[in-house]
N, C-alpha and C positions, 0 to 999 in steps of 0.2 A: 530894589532895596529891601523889600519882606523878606528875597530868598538870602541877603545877606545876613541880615538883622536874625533870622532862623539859623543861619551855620553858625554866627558868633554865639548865640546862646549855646548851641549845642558842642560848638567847641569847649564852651566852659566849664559845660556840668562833666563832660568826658576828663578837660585838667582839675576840676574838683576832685573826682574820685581818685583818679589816678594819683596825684597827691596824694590825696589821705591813706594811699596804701602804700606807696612807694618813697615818701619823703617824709623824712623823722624831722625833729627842731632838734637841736645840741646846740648850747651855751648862744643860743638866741638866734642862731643863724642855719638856715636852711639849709640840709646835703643831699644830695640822692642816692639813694639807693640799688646801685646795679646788680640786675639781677641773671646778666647772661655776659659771655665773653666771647666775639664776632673772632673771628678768622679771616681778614679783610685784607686783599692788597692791593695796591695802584698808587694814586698818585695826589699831593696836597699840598697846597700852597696858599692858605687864607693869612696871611699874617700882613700887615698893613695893607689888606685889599676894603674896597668900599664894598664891593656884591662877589658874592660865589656862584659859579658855575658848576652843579653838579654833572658829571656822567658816567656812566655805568655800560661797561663791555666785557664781552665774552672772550676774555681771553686766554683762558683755558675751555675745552670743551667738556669734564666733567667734574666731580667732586671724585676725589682720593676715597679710598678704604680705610675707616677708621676702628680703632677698638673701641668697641660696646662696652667695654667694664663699667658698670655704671658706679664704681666704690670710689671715684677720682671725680674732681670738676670737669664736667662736659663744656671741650671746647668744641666747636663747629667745624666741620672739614676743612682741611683743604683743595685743592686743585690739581690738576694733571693734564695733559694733554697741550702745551703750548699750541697757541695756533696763530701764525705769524699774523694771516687775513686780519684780525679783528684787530693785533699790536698794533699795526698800521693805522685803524682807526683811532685808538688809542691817541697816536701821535697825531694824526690829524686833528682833533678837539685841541692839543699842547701848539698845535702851528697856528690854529685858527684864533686862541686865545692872545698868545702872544703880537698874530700879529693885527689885531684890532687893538692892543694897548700901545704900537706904535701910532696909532694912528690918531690924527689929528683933528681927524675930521668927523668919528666915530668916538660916542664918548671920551672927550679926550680931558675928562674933570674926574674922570673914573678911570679905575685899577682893578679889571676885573683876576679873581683868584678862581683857584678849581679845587675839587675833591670830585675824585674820579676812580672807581673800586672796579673791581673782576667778577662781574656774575658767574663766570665757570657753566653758563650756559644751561642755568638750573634755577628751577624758583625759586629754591630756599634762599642761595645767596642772592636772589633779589630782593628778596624781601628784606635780609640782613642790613642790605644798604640802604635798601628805602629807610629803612627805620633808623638807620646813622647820621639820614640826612635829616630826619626829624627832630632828632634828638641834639643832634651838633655835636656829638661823642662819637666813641667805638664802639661802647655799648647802646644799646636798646632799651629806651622809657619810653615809651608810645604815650602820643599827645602831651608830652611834656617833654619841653625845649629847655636843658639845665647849662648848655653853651651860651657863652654871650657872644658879641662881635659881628661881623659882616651878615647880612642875609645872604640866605641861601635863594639865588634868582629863580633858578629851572633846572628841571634834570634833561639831561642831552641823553637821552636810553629808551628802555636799558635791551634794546638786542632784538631778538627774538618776539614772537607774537604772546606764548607764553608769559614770558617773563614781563612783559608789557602790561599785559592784562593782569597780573598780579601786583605790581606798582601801580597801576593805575585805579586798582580799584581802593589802597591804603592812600593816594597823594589824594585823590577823589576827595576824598572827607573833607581836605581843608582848600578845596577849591586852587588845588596845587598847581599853576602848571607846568609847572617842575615834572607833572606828570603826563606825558612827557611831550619833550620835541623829539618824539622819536625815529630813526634813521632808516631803521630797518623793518620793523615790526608793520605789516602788510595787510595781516588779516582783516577782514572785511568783517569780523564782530567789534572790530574797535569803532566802526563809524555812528556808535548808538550815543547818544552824546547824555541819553539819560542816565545810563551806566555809567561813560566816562565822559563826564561834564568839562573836564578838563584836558581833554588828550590832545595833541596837534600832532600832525608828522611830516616832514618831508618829504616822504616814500607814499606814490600811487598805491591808495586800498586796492585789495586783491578781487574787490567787487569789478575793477575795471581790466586784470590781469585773464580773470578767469574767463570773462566774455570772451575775449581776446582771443583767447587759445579757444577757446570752440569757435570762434570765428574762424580760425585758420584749420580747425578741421575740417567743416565745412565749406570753405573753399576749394578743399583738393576733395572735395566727395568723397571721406571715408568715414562711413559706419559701423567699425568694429573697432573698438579703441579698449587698449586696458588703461588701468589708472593705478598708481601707483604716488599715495604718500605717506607724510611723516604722521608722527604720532604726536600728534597737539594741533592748537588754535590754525596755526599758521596749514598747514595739512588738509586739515579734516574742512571746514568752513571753505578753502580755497576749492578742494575741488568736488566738495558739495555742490559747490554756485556753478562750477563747469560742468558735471553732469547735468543740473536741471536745464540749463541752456539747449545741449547738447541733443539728451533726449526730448526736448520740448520739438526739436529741427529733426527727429526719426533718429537719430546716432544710437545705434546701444553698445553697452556696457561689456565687455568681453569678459573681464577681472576685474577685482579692484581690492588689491592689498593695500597694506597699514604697516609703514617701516615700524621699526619697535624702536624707541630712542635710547636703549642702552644692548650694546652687544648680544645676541642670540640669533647662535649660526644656525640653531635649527630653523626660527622662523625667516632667516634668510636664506637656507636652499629651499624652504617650500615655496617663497616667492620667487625665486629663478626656474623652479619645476615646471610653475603655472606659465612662465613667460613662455616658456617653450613648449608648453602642450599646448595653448591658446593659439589660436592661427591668425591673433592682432598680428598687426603690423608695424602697430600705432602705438605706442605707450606713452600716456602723458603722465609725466613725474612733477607734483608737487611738492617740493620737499628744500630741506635745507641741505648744503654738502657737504655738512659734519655726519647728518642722518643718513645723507644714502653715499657716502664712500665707501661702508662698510657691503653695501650691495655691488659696489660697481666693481667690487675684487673680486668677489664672487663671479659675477656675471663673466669678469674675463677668464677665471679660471676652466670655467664651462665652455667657454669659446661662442657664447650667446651672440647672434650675428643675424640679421637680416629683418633687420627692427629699425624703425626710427624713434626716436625719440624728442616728445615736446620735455620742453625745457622749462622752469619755472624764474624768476630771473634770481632768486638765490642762490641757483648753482648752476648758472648759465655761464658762465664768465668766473668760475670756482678752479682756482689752481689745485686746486685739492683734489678736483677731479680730473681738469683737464691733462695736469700733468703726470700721469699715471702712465707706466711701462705699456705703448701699444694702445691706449684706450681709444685711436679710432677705430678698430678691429671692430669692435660693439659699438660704441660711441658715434661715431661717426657720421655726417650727414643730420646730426641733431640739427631740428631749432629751436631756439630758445626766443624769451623776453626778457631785453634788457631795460631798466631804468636808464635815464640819460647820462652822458658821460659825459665827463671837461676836466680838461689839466688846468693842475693849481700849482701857479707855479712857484719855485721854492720849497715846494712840500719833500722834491728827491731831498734837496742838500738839507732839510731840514732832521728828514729819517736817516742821514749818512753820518750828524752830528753829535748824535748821543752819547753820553757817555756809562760806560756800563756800568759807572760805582756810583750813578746816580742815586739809585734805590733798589729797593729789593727786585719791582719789577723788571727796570730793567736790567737788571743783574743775570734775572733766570734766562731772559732774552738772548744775553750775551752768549753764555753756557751754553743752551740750547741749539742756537744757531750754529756756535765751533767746537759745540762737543767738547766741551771741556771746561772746567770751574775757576772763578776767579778767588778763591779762597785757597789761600798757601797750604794751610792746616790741611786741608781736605784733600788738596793734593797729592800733599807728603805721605798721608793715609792709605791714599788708594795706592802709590809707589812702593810702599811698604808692605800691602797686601798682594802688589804684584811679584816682588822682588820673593815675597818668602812663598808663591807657588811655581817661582821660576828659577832660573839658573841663579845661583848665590852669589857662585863667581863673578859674571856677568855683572848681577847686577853692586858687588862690592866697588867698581870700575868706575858705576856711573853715583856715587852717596854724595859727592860734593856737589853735582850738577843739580840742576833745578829737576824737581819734580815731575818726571810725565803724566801729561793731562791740564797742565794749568795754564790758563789763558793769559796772556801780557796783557790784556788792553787794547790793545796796537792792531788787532786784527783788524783786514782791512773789510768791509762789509761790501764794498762791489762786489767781489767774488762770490758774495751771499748768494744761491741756487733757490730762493723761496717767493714766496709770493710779500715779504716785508718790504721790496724796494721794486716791486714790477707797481708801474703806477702807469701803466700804460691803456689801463681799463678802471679808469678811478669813476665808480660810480655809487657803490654805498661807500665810499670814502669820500664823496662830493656833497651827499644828502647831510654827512655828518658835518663837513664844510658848510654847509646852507642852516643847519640846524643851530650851528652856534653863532653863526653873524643873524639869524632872526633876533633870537634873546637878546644879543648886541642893542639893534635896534632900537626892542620893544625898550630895553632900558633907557637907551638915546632918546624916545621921545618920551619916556614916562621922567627923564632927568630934567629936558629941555624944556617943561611943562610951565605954563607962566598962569599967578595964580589970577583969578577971574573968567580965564577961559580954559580951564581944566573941564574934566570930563565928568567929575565925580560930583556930590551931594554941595549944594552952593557953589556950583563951577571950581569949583578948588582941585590943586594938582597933590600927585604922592612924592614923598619925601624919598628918596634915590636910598638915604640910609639907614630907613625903618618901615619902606613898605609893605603894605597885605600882598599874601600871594596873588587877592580875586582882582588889584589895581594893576601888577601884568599883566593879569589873564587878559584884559581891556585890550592893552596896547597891541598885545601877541594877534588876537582875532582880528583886530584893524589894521595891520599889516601889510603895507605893500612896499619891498624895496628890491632892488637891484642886486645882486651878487657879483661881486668884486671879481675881474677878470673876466666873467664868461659875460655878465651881464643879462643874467637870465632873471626875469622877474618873478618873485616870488609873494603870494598871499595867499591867506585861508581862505576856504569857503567851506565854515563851519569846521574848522582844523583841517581839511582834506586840502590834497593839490587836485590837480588835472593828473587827468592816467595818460601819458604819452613814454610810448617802450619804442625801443630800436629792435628789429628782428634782425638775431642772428644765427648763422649757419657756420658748424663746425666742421673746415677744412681742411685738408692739409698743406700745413705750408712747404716752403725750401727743404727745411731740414727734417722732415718726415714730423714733426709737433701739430699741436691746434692751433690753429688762425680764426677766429670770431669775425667772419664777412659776413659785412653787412646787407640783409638783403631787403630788407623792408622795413615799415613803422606802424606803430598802431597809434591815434588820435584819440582820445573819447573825446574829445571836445568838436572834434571834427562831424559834418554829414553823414548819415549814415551809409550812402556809399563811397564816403572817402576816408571811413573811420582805419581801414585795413588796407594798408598801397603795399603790394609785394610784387617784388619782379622776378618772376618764374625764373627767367633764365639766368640769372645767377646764384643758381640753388644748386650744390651738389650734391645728391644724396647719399645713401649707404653706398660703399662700394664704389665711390666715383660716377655713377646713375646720374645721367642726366634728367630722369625721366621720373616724376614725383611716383612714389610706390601706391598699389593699391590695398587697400586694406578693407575687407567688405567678407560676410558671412556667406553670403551668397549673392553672385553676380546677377548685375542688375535685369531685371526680368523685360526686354525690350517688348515693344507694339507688336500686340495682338497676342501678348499673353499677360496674364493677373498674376499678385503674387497670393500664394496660396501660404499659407502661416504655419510652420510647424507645430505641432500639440509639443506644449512644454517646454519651449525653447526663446530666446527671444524674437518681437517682433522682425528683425533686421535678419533671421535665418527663417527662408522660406522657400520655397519651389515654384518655379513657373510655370503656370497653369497655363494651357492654349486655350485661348475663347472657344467657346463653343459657335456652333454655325449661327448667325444670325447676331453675334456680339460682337463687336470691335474694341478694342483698346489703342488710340491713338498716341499714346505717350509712356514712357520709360517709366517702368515699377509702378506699373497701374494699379492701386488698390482693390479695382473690379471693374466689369469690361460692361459696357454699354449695347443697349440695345438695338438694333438697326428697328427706324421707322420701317412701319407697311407696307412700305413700296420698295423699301431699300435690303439690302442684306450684304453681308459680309463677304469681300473680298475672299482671295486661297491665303492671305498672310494676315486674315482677318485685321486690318490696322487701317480700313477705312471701308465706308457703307457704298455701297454702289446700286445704281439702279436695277430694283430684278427686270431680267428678259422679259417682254412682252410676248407671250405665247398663244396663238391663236391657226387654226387651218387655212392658210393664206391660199388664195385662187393661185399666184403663180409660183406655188410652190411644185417641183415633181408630184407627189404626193397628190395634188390636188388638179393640177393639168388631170392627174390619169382616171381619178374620180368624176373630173369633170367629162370625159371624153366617153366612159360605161357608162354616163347616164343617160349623155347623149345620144349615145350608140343605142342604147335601152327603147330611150322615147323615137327615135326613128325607126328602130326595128317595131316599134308597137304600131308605129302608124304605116309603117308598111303591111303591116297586118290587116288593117286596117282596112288600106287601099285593098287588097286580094278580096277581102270579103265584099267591099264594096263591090267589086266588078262580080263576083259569084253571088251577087245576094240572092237573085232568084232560085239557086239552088237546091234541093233538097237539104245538104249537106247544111249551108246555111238558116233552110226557114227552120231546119229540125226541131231547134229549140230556140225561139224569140231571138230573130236576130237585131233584134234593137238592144235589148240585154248584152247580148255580146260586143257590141259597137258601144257601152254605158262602161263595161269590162275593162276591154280597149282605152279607153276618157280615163279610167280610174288609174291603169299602170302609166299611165302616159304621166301624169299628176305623180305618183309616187318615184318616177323616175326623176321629172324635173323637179321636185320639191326638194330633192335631194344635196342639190347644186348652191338652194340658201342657208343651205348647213355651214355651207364652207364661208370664208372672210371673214373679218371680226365682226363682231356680233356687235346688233345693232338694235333699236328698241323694235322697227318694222318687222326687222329680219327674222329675230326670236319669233313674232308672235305667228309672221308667214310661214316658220319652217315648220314648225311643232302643228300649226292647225291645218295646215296643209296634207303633212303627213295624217294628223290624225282623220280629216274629212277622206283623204283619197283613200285611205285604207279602208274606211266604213262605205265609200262604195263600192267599191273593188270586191270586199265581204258580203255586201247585201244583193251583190248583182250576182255572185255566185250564189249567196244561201237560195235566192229567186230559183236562179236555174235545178238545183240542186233535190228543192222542195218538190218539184215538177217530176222529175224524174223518180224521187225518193214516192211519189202515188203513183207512179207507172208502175213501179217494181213491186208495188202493190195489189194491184189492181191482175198485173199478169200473175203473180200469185194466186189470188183468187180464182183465174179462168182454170188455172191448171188443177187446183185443188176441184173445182167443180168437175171439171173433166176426167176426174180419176174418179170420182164419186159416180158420174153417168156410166164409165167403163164396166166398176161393180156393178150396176146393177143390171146391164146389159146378159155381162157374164150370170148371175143367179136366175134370169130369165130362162136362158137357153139349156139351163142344168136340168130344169126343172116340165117334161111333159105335158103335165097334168094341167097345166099354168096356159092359160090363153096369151099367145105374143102382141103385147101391145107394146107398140113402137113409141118411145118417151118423145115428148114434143120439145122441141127444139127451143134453149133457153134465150130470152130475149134480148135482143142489139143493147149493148151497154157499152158506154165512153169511160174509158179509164183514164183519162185525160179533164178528174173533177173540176179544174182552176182553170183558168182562160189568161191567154198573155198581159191582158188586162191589170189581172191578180198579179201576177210576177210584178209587173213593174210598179205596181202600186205599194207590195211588200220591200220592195227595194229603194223605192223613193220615202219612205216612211222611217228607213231603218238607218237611212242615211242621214235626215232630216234632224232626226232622236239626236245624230251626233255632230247636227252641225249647231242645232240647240244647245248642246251642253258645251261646243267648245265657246258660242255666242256671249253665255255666262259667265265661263272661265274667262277673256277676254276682258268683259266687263269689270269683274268684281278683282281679279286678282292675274292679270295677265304675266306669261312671261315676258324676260327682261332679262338684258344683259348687266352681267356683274363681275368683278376683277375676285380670283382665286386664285388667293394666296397662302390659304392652308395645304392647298396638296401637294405641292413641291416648294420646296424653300428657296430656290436661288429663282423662282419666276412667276410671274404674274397671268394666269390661264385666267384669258378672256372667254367666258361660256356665257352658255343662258341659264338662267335661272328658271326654272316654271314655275314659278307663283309661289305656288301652293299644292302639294303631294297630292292631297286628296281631288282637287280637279286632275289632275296628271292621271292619279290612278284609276279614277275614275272613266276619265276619255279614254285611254287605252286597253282597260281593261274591259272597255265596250267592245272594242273591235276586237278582242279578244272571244268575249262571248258570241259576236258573231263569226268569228273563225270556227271558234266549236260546233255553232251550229250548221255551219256550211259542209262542215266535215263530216256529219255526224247524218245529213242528208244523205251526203255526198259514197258515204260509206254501204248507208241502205241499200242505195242503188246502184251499187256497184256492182253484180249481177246479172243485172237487165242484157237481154242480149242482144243484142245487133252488129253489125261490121263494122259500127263505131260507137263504142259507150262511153259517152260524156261523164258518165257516174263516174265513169273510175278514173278519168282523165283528173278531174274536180278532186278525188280522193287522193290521186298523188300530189296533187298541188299542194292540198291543204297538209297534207304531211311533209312535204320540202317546205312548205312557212313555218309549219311550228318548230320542224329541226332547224332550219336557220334560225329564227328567234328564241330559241332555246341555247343554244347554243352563244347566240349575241349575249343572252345576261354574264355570264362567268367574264366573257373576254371583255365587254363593259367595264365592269364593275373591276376589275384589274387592269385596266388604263387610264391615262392622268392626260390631259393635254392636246392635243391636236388629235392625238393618236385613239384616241376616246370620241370623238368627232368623226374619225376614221373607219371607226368600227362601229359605230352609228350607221355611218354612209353606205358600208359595203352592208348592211343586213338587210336595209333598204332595197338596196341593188340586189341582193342576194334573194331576196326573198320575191321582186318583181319579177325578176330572171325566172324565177321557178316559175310562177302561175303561166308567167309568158308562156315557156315552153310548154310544162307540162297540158295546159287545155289547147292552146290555141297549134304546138308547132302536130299534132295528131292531123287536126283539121286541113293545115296549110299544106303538108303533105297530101293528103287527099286530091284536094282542090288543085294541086298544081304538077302535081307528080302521075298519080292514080285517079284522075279525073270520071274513067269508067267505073270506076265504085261509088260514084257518085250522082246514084240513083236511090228512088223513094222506096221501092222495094228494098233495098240492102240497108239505108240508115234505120230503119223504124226499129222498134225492138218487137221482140217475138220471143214465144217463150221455146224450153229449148227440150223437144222429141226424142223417146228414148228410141232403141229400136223394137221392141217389142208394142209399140204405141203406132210404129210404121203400120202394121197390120189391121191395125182396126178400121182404118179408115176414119180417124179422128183427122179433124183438117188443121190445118193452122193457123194461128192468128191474122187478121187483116188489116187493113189499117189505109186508112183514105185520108188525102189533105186536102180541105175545102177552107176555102178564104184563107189560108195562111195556118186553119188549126188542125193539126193532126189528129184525127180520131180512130183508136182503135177498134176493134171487134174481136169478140173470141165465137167461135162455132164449131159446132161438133155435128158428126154424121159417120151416118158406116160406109 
């Protein structure tokens, strides 16, 4: 009641001024002053009516060209452009009115009247009329009612979203809602009700249209769409709400022009340029089909083709469009959204009825339609202007006859070729049907209102013939009634209906025209997945296609590639990227590809993770049988060694140099051959620490037994040094004796029995048990504190999992081997001294090629190591192992086993010892040679000289 008690005041101070500016006193009685003169045509009949029906259609589509002289009364344009669609609505408000005043059951205490004008499809003249309905005149006094007689109930308008929203925001002020029940008017800024406190409409807001169609884009997966519409409310807001929809769901925007609402061919071949340079497919048109007819001639003159087109439902079902020379060629395969349809019947024979000398409008109707004027005068003008640019003769023949050009009346209107009598898609002619049996109503119950249980202020009812507009407004928003003939129920919810459209598809019928089949519905009031029911296969598309078109920037980027983004372009245009090794992308237009877990890795189509290969040097691998078989072969050829020496141990050959050393030798290759063998199979926590400490103990004996021997011989080749240097010192001075006369010969005494043999077997094996110990120690440690251990690697190849060991910790590793290391050096490095030494068998130098076949094999194992991954890494582990046993084997012991088994006769104590080695000039002196005696097992040399 505040917010009413607030508009009546404000209505008054608004008829206060207006008054005092516009309404003089003469001779005691009020007049008004008009201040503008309306150009208004259509239709009126308030004369003994109880309430008025206002409505307001577009039935011209623009305003005439007028002169500007401004030295004359400015009247208001007029009109042009008949447009039969909207006549028809026209007459539907005149069938609807009339025939609720037959009826009995419907107001039947009331005589409703009309006043019903021509928007010409332009605000100005909406607002012209808005303000005629305020006024109850021709002219315009705004907020001042100088008419008396019937109220004016509601406006039935006025058209357009535009035009709507200009009415609506002058009826607004007085709580009009007059303003309006509108038919047509769509746009989704109408549903603000703080703006238009008063609007209601029979017509689905375009909030539930615009969904809709990106629903249906997004049903056929297409993401490159243009857009195309008009230039106002209805346009701009509709397919605002459909982009944001659209790209919210990934669709983007290919184009998106703006028809221009008045004629301009430029800005319409620049939007037929774009359609064709765009590679949409998809064009959604929002618009009206007054707005885009002027596009669709164009387009066909271009031969524009292989487009579909979404439909909006203003010119979904538009003869204005559909019947155009050829317009499936472009057209074709559209779909659109329709509003609901229903016949009403009566409505043909009611627009069959007219008569053209009605009134002015339908007058021009008449003309229009048969080309020709019901006005005599005008007739005989145009005959007359024909006659005198034509044959004279001729036309002297025809001066008694009637005028050519002039209409009898009598034409018959079936033959009519327009959209004024196709009522075979009545659906904004239905809304307009529904829009004036609401007002019907609301006045039925605001008339039948009994007082005590009214609605208003002390339960009291409104007076049918002086009520406020805000006591319909009441009735209009409580609204719930039935629609005559269809029986469709209708009521506000908050002025809105439900959004329910028919989807149609334009095909071709029999006679090569458009046929509107139906192929679906859209609900908003329905489930969300039953809001959209379309059945695919009664779609025809462009071109008779049965098969929905596709329309996308670039095609979709399937599993096991990403879509990668163009710089500068839209999201929906992008490249497909192939995952990289180790990513997968299991699904269509992957945003970005996924990482395969640590064990897993990417397939060859990378679109799913697979388990990496388990890789390790399997015992029954080829590979590993033949490794296994040269170790074996290794360690049996050692201990056949072995045996040989057993059965020869008493030999010189043998005792030569400690043959328990050489049987410790023996023990150590024999270890390094089978240690070799737990390389192999997957690795295991035992396995690891057996293979690695194994290796590294067998090799530090194997080294220490040889450095023993090595050291031994490395003070022989010392020791015969010395005797020989001595004995070249006795020779000098022999020789200066005998040079010399004078000199008494005394004969040098003979130097004393010396053992060049300083260290006892003892020693050997105590240096070899010590050097071995040092590293069974340190692997003891290692072991303890940080042992190896098997671990899955996974960094050195991608597609597998190599099972190895780990050794702990580097610095034990390098440690342990770089022992045995330094005992090779020094084995060699003995081994090299005495290499020299002479006898029929030098062990020095046997020892010195050994140790040079271990360091070239182990020198050569680091490069090929370190440049293999996986078993094969294991492999060349194995064989340097073998390679390197192999050597020592041969190089010391196969000298020997020849001896021993071949050349048995050389295999005496004279011929092994060593001895130093006599020039020939040395033969003469009678210097003797080295001797050398074996007592208990220890070889002891002697050196002696004599003449």
């Amino acid at each position: 009641m505040a917010f009413f008690a607030f508009t009546a005041k404000y209505r008054l101070l608004l008829r206060l001024c207006v008054v005092s500016l516009f309404c003089a006193h003469a001779a005691g009685e009020a007049t008004c002053k008009l201040k503008a003169k309306f150009n208004l045509n259509g239709y009126k009949n308030i004369e003994r009516k109880k309430v008025i029906l206002g409505g307001m259609f577009a039935v011209h589509n623009r305003l005439a060209s007028t002169d500007s002289n401004s030295s004359s009364i400015p009247v208001s344009s007029g009109c042009e452009w008949f447009n039969f669609r909207t006549f028809r609505w026209t007459q539907t408000m005149l069938f609807a009115i009339n025939e609720i005043n037959k009826k009995d059951n419907l107001l039947p205490d009331t005589e409703l009247g009309y006043v019903i004008y021509d928007s010409c499809f332009t605000i100005s003249k909406a607002v012209e009329g808005t303000l005629t309905y305020l006024t109850g005149q021709d002219e315009a006094v705004p907020n001042y009612r100088c008419g008396d007689g019937a109220p004016l109930a509601a406006l039935v308008g006025a058209g357009g979203c535009d035009l709507s929203v200009a009415t609506a925001r002058i009826l607004g002020l007085y709580y009009f809602p007059q303003a309006s029940i509108s038919y047509s008017s769509s746009c989704s800024e109408l549903e603000s009700r703080f703006q238009y406190p008063t609007f209601l409409r029979t017509i689905p807001s375009d909030e539930h249209q615009s969904v809709a169609m990106a629903q249906l884009v997004l049903r056929f997966g297409w993401t490159w769409v243009g857009t195309i519409a008009s230039d106002d409310d209805y346009g701009k807001y509709g397919i605002k709400r459909f982009k944001e929809v659209v790209e919210e769901a990934g669709v983007c925007i290919s184009f998106s022009e703006t028809l221009p609402k008045f004629v301009a061919p430029e800005s319409i071949q620049r939007i037929v340029r774009t359609v064709l340079d765009s590679t949409a497919k998809i064009v959604v048109v929002f618009s009206s089909d007054v707005d885009l007819s002027p596009l669709v001639e164009v387009l066909l003159q271009n031969n524009v083709t292989n487009r579909t087109w979404i439909a909006s439902e203003s010119w979904v079902t538009s003869a204005l469009i559909s019947k155009q020379a050829d317009v499936l060629s472009t057209l074709g395969g559209t779909l659109g959204f329709a509003i609901q349809r229903a016949d009403i019947p009566g409505l043909r024979e009611h627009l069959l009825s007219i008569d053209p000398y009605q009134d002015a409008l339908t007058e021009e109707f008449w003309e229009t339609a048969f080309s020709c004027t019901l006005s005599y005068g005008r007739a005989l003008r145009n005959a007359r202007a024909v006659r005198e640019a034509g044959n004279a003769t001729a036309s002297r023949a025809t001066t008694n006859a009637l005028p050519n050009g002039l209409c009898t009346g009598k034409e018959n209107l079936e033959k009519l070729n327009n959209t004024y009598l196709d009522v075979s898609q009545l659906r904004l002619t239905y809304n307009v049907y529904k829009a004036v049996y609401a007002v019907a109503y609301a006045l039925h119950h605001l008339e039948h209102c009994k007082n005590g249980s009214g609605p208003f202020q002390d339960r009291s009812c409104a007076d049918i013939t002086k009520f406020e507009p805000w006591q319909l407004m009441y009735y209009l928003k409580n609204l719930r009634f039935n629609v005559p003939h269809t029986g469709e129920e209708i009521f506000f919810n908050d002025g809105e209906v439900p959004g329910f459209y028919e989807i149609l598809n334009w095909q071709r019928d029999a006679n090569g025209g458009v046929t509107y089949a139906h192929v679906g519905y859209y609900n908003s009031t329905a489930s969300t997945t039953e809001k959209l029911i379309l059945d695919n296969s009664s779609i025809i598309w462009h071109n008779d296609v049965l098969q929905p078109p596709r329309s996308v920037c670039s095609e979709r980027c399937q599993p096991g590639t990403r879509m990668g983004i163009r710089q500068g372009e839209p999201v929906c245009c992008f490249d497909c990227i192939p995952c990289a090794d180790g990513e997968i992308s299991n699904t269509t237009d992957a945003r970005g590809c996924i990482q395969c877990e640590e064990d897993y890795w990417s397939n060859t189509n990378h679109d799913a993770c697979v388990l990496k290969t388990i890789e390790f040097l399997g015992f029954g691998e080829p590979l590993g049988i033949t490794l296994i078989a040269i170790a074996v072969f290794g360690a049996l050829l050692t201990m056949v060694v072995g045996v040989v020496f057993l059965k020869h141990l008493t030999t010189p050959l043998v005792q030569a140099n400690d043959a328990l050393l050489s049987f410790t030798l023996l023990l150590a290759l024999t270890i390094t051959f089978l240690c070799s063998i737990v390389f192999l199979g997957e690795p295991q926590r035992w396995s690891c620490m057996t293979s690695q400490v194994a290796l590294a103990v067998g090799f530090a004996l194997c080294l220490s037994s040889l450095m023993g021997k090595a050291a031994l011989l490395m003070l022989r080749a010392r020791a015969v040094k010395a005797a020989k240097t001595a004995a070249k010192a006795a020779k000098v001075a022999a020789a200066a004796s005998e040079d010399s006369p004078d000199t008494t010969a005394i004969a040098p005494a003979p130097p004393p029995k010396n053992d060049v043999d300083p260290i006892r077997p003892g020693q050997q094996r105590v240096i070899a048990a010590v050097c071995t110990l040092v590293q069974v120690a340190a692997c003891t440690v290692w072991l303890v504190l940080l042992p190896p251990h098997p671990v899955k690697n996974t960094a050195a190849q991608n597609i597998k999992i190599i099972l190895e060991c780990d050794p702990g910790n580097i610095v034990f590793i390098c440690a342990v081997f770089g022992y045995d290391v330094l005992l090779a050096v020094l084995a060699f490095a003995f081994g090299f001294v005495a290499r020299r030494l002479e006898d029929h068998f030098s062990e020095g130098k046997c020892i010195t090629f050994g140790m040079l076949v271990f360091f070239i094999v182990w020198i050569s194992f680091v490069p090929a190591y370190l440049s293999t991954r996986g078993k094969f890494m294991v492999a060349v582990q194995i064989f340097a192992i073998l390679a390197s046993s192999f050597g020592l084997l041969a190089c010391i012991f196969l000298p020997k086993c020849y001896v021993l088994l071949v050349k048995p006769e050389r295999n005496k104590e004279e011929l092994v010892m060593p001895r130093p080695k006599l020039r020939d000039a040395d033969a003469g002196t009678g210097t003797s040679a080295s001797l050398a005696t074996v007592t208990n097992g220890t070889t002891i040399s002697t050196v002696s000289v004599s003449n």
